[in-house]
C-alpha positions in Angstrom: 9.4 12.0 -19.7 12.8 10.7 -20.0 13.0 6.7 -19.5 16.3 8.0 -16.8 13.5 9.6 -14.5 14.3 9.4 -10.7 11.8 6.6 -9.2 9.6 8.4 -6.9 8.4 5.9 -3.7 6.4 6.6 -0.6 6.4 3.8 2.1 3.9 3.1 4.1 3.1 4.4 7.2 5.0 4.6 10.8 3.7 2.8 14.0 0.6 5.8 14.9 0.2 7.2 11.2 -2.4 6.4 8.3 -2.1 6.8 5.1 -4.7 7.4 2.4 -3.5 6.9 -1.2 -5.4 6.0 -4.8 -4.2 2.6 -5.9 -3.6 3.4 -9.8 -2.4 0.1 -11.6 -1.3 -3.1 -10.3 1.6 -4.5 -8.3 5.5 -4.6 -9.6 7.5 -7.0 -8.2 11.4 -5.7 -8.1 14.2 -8.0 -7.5 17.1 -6.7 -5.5 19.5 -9.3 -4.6 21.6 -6.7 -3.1 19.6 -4.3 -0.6 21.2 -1.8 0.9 19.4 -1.9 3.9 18.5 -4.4 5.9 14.7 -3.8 5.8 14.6 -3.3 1.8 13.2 -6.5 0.9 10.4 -9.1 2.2 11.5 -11.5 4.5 10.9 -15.3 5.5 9.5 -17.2 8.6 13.3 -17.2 9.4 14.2 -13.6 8.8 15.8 -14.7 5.4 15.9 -12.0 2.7 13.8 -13.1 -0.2 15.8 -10.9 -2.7 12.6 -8.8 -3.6 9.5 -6.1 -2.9 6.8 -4.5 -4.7 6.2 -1.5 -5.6 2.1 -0.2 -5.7 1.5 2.7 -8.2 -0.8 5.7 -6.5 -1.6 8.8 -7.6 1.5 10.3 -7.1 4.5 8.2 -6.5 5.2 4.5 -6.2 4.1 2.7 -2.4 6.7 0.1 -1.3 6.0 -3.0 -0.3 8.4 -5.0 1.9 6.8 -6.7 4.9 4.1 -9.3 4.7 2.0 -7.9 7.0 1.1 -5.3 4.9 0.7 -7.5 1.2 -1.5 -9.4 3.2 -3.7 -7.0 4.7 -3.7 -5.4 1.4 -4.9 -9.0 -0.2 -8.1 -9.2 2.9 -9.2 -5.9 1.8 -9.6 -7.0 -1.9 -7.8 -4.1 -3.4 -8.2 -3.1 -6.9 -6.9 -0.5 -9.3 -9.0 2.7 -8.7 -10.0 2.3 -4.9 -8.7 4.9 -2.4 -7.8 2.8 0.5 -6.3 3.9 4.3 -3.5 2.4 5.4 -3.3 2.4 9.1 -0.4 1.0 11.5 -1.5 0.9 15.1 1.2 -0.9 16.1 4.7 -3.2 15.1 3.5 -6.1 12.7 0.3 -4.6 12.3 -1.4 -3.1 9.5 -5.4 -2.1 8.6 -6.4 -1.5 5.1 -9.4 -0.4 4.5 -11.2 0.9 1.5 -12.5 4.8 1.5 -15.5 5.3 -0.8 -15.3 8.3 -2.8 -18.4 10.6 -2.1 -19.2 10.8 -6.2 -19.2 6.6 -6.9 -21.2 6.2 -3.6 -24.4 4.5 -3.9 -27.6 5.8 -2.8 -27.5 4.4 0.5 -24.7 5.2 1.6 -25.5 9.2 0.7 -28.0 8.5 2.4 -26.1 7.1 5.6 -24.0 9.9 5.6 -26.5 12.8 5.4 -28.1 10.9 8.2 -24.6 11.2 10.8 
């Protein structure tokens, strides 16, 4: 793999969509002092451009990280490398992460719970 590779990133869901990704290693913060777009980086209280983002390796590709709302919402539903989560974004300013539990690391009850519905 050449170290010139193109930087693959997915970004997180529109207003009505879910995602579901595989979080695959931990959080990168990238500096970039001069977006090109408005939206590009996280911003203050204020609307102030905090000159950064993160990116979230998945499976695939790269998930971007650029609105609070989202960090934090990641953050309550205690993410950690390996967990297949489900981003969902009812509505603006509002994100729902939750974590989807892979049929083969389920415990016993919950097998059981699902043969059950």
């Amino acid at each position: 793999m050449s170290i010139f590779a193109e930087l693959e990133i997915q970004y997180p869901p529109k207003v009505g969509d879910k995602k579901t990704i595989t979080i695959t290693g931990l959080i990168n913060r990238v500096n970039n002092e001069n977006p090109k777009k408005d939206d590009e980086n996280y911003k203050s209280k204020n609307k102030e451009d905090q000159g950064f983002y993160d990116l979230i390796p998945t499976e695939t590709t790269n998930l971007k990280c650029s609105t609070w709302k989202l960090y934090f919402a990641l953050k309550e539903a205690d993410v950690d490398i390996g967990d297949i989560i489900e981003i969902d974004h009812p509505g603006t300013g509002v994100y729902k992460v939750t974590k989807v539990v892979d049929p083969s690391k389920a415990t016993k009850e919950e097998q059981e719970k699902w043969d059950e519905e």
